[in-house]
C-alpha positions in Angstrom: 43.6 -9.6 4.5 40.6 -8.1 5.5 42.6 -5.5 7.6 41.8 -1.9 6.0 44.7 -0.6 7.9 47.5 -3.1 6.0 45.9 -1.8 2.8 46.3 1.6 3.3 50.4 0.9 4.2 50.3 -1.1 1.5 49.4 1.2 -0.9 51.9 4.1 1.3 54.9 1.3 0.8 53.8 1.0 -2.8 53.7 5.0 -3.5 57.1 5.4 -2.1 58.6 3.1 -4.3 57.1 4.7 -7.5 54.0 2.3 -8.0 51.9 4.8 -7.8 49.3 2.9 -9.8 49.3 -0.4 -7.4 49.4 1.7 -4.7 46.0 3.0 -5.8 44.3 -0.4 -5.7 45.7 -1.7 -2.5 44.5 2.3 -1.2 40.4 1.2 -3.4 40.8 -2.0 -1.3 41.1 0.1 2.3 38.3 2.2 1.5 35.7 -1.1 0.2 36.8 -2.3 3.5 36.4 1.1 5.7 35.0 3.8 3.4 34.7 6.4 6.1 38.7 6.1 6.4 40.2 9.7 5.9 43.5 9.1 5.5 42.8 6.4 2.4 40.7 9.4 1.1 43.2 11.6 1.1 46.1 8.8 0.0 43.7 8.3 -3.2 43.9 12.0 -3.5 48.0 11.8 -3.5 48.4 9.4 -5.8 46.1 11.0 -8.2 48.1 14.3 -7.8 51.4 12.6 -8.7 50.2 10.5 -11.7 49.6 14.4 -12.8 46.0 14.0 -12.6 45.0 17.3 -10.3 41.7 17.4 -11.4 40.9 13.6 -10.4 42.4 14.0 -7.2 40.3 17.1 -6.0 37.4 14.9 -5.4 39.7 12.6 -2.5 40.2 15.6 -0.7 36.8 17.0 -0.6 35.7 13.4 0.2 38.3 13.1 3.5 37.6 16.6 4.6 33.8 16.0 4.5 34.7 12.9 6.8 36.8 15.2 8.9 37.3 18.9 8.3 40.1 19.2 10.5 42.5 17.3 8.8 44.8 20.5 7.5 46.8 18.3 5.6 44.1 18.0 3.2 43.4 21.6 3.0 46.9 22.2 1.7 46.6 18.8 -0.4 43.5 20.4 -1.6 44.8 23.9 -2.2 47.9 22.6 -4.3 46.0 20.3 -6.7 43.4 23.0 -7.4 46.4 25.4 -8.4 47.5 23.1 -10.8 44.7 22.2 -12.4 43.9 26.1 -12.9 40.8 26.3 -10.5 41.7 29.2 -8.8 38.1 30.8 -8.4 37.9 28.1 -5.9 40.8 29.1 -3.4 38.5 31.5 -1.5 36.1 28.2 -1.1 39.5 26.3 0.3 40.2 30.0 2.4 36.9 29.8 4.2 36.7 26.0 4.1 33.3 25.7 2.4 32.7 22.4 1.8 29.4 22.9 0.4 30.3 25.0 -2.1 33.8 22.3 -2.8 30.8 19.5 -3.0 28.7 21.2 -5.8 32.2 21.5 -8.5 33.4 17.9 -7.1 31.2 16.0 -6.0 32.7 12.0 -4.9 
């Protein structure tokens, strides 16, 4: 389908039943079909986060909230993955939500 909507719960449907890696296309194929959508962003970002890959999934966060810098669920999806992958010089950038400076260590 050429529905970017049914590919993002899709890829949701596919993430709750541990397919984390499908769930990552079907979330590739919303965004070639709407790439300004936030939450298939920030779903990339998710699924990145629990494949264990914090670093990765930085970038889908700073992507969504560059798209929309109110979504606070990404600020705390944001927070979390940069804690686990160690970056904590870059919590005060998260605190003051400075994209900019977020853009220059990942940019997407």
């Amino acid at each position: 389908p050429q529905d970017y909507s049914l590919w993002n719960k899709l890829g949701a449907t596919q993430a709750n039943s541990a397919r984390s890696g499908d769930a990552m296309g079907a979330y590739q194929r919303a965004l070639d079909l709407k790439p300004n959508y936030v939450r298939a962003w920030c779903n990339m970002g998710i699924g990145f986060a629990n494949q264990g890959r914090y670093e990765e999934s930085v970038g889908y966060y700073v992507r969504a909230l560059s798209l929309n810098p109110q979504a606070e669920s990404a600020w705390g999806y944001l927070r979390i993955s940069l804690g686990c992958c160690g970056r904590i010089e870059l919590m005060e950038a998260v605190d003051n939500k400075d994209l900019e400076t977020l853009q220059t260590h990942f940019p997407l």
